[in-house]
C-alpha positions as CSV (number, residue, x, y, z in Angstrom):
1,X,71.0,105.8,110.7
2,X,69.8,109.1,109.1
3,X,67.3,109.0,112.3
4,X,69.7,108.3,115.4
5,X,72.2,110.5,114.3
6,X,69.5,113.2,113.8
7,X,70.8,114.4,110.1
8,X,67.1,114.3,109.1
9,X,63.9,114.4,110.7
10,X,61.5,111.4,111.0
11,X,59.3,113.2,108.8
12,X,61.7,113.5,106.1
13,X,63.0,109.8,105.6
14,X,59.3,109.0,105.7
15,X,59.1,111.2,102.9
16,X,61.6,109.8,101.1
17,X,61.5,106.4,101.4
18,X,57.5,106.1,101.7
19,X,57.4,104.3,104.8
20,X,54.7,105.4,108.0
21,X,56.4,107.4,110.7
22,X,55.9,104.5,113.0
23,X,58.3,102.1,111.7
24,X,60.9,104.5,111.5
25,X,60.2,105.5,115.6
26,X,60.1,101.9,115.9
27,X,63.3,101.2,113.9
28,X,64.9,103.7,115.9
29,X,64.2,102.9,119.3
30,X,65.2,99.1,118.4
31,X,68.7,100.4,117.9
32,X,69.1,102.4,120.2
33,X,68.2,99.8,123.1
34,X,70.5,97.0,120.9
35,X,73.3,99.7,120.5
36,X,74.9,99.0,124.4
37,X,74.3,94.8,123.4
38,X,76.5,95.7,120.6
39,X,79.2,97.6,122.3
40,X,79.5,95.4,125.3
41,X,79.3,92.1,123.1
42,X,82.1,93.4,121.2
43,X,84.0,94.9,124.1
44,X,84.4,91.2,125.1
45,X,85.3,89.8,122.4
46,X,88.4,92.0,122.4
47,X,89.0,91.3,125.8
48,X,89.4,87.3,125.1
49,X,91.2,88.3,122.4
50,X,93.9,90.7,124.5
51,X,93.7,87.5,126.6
52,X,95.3,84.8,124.9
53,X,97.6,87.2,122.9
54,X,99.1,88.4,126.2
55,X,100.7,85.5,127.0
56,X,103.3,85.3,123.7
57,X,103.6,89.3,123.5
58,X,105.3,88.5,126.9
59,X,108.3,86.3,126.0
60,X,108.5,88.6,122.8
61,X,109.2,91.5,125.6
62,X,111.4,89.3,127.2
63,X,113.5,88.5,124.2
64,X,113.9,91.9,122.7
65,X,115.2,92.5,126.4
66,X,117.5,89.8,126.3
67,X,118.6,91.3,122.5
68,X,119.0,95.0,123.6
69,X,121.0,93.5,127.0
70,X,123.3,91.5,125.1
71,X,125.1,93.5,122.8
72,X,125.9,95.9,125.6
73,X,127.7,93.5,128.0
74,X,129.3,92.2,124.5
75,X,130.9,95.7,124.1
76,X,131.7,96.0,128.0
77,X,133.9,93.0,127.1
């Protein structure tokens, strides 16, 4: 992480956590092309899940309406 978001030079975490410069490059590039899999997978996901929540946030609309509406033609009475 310290790589991609560029807080410390390659040459520094190699340093630090004696490793070549080569995995870390390596490491790097890996998550960077993986990064857009992990948005997109996850953008999905939360799509399905808007999906079949939709359905039941409806009839609760619906029946705050019918609440609000009520009372009001209650007190035209």
């Amino acid at each position: 992480m310290e790589a991609i978001t560029g807080r410390k030079t390659i040459q520094e975490i190699t340093v630090e956590h004696a490793i070549h410069p080569i995995h870390v490059s390596q490491w790097k590039r890996k998550m960077l092309d993986r990064a857009s899999e992990l948005v997109t997978s996850g953008k999905t996901k939360d799509q399905k899940e808007r999906q079949d929540k939709e359905p039941g946030l409806f009839q609760q609309i619906g029946r705050l309406q019918i609440e609000l509406v009520e009372p009001k033609k209650t007190q035209l009475l």
